[in-house]
C-alpha positions in Angstrom: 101.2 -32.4 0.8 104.7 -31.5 3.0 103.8 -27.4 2.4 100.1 -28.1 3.5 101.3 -29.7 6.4 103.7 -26.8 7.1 101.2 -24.1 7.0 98.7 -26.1 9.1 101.9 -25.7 11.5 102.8 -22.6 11.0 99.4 -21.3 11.6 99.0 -23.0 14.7 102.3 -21.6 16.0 101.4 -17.7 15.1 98.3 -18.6 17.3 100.3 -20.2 20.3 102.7 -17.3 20.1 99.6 -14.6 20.3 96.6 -14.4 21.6 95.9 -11.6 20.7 92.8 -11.1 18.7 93.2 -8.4 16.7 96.7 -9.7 15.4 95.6 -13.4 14.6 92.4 -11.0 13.1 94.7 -9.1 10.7 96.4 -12.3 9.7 93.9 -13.8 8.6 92.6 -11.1 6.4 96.0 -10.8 4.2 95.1 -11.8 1.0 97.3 -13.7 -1.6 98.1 -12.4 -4.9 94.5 -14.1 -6.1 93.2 -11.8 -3.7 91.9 -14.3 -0.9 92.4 -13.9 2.8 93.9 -16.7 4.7 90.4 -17.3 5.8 89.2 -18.2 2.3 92.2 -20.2 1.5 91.4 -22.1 4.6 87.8 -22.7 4.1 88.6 -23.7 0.2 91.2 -26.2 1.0 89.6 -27.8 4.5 92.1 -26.5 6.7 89.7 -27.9 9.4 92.4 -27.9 11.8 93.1 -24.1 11.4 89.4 -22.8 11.9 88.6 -25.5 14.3 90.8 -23.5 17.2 89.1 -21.0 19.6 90.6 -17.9 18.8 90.0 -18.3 15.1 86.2 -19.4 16.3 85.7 -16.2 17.8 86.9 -13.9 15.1 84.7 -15.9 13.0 82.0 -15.7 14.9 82.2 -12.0 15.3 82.5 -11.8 11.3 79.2 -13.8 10.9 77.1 -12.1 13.9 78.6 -8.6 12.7 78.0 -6.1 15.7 75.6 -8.2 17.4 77.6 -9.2 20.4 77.3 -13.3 21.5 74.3 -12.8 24.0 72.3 -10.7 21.6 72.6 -7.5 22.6 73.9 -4.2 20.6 
């Protein structure tokens, strides 16, 4: 449970430290050696506390709307 709690940590520091989309973006999408991003991992083990924070929100939500942009328009 300690090495959960240290990556829960760990990711919320690499998003303090930048707030820079595109970085915390390309993060995310590393895979592991099963070949599932840090965003899969997360969603698969709860990591509510990781994808609960804005700037992971927004990348998501760009992922789900695709390039629809958040009022609608192209």
């Amino acid at each position: 449970m300690q090495l959960v709690k240290d990556l829960i940590e760990l990711s919320k520091h690499i998003q303090i430290i930048s707030q820079d989309e595109v970085y915390i973006k390309f993060l995310m999408n590393q895979k592991d050696s099963r070949g599932r991003s840090a965003f899969q991992i997360a969603s698969d083990y709860n990591f509510f506390p990781v994808l609960q924070t804005d700037e992971i929100g927004t990348i998501i939500g760009k992922k789900w709307n695709g390039k629809i942009s958040h009022n609608g328009k192209l």
